[in-house]
Phi, psi and omega in degrees: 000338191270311164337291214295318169301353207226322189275311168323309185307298237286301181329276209302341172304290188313304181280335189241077178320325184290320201283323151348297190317296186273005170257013200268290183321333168184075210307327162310282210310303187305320182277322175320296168288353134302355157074053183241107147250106142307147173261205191274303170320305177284353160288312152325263198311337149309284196307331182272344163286299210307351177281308169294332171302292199311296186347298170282330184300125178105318187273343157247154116053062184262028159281292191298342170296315179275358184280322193296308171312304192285348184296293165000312192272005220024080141252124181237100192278157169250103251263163187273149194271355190268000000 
């Protein structure tokens, strides 16, 4: 289950950039208000992507970055056109 929640998350990042923006910025409000309850193991794992995002930033992407995540997650998203 927790891939799949997390694999969720990683989807609604990629397809939606403003909940990208506010899940980098404040990741409780951004899931909370997207009607996402994690448990504490999936949270742990949002912070360690949010960590590997900050990591990679300038060298990719973090559209690209997070399609290289969710594949991990087997999700394959269809990326936002904006």
């Amino acid at each position: 289950m927790r891939n799949e929640m997390v694999g969720a998350v990683v989807r609604r990042a990629i397809e939606h950039p403003e909940f990208r923006k506010r899940l980098v910025a404040d990741p409780q409000e951004a899931l909370r208000s997207h009607g996402f309850a994690l448990e504490s193991a999936e949270m742990d794992e949002i912070e360690k992507i949010r960590t590997s995002l900050a990591a990679h930033q300038g060298s990719e992407s973090i559209e690209q970055r997070l399609m290289s995540i969710a594949a991990q997650y087997g999700v394959h998203p269809h990326p936002s056109t904006s």
